[in-house]
C-alpha angles and dihedrals in degrees: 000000000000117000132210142218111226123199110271113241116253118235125209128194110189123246088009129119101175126098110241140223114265122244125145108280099221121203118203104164134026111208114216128210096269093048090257100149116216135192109262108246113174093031121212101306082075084069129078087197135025124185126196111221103173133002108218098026104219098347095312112130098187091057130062129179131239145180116214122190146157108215121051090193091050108031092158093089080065133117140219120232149202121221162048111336078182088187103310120284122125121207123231 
């Protein structure tokens, strides 16, 4: 069987220039439109691009929201979620 080597997914903190440790991001929860909170299903390899918005979401220092998306020209397809940016590294 032939493997091959996919594209890595490219991880944003925002406001921030400066490359980060690596360490699994981990979703737990997507967040939907109307703030319905789903279990996460497919986790962070499914996204071209993640973006952290806030670390320790509401107080909350074990959650941290994020915005995953495919498309940088269209980021409307994306989706929030729920969960450990735990630095910025998806796993393959």
């Amino acid at each position: 069987m032939e493997e091959t080597e996919t594209e890595p997914t490219i991880t944003i903190v925002l406001g921030s220039n400066g490359v980060q440790v690596r360490k699994p991001i981990e979703f737990r929860h997507m967040l939907d439109s109307d703030e319905t909170i789903y279990e996460d299903r497919d986790g962070p390899c499914h996204w071209k691009y993640i973006e952290l918005i806030c670390k320790g979401y509401q107080g909350n220092e074990s959650l941290d929201l994020m915005y995953a998306y495919d498309d940088p020209k269209d980021r409307s397809s994306g989706r929030l979620f729920l969960g450990q940016w735990n630095n910025g590294y998806v796993e393959r």
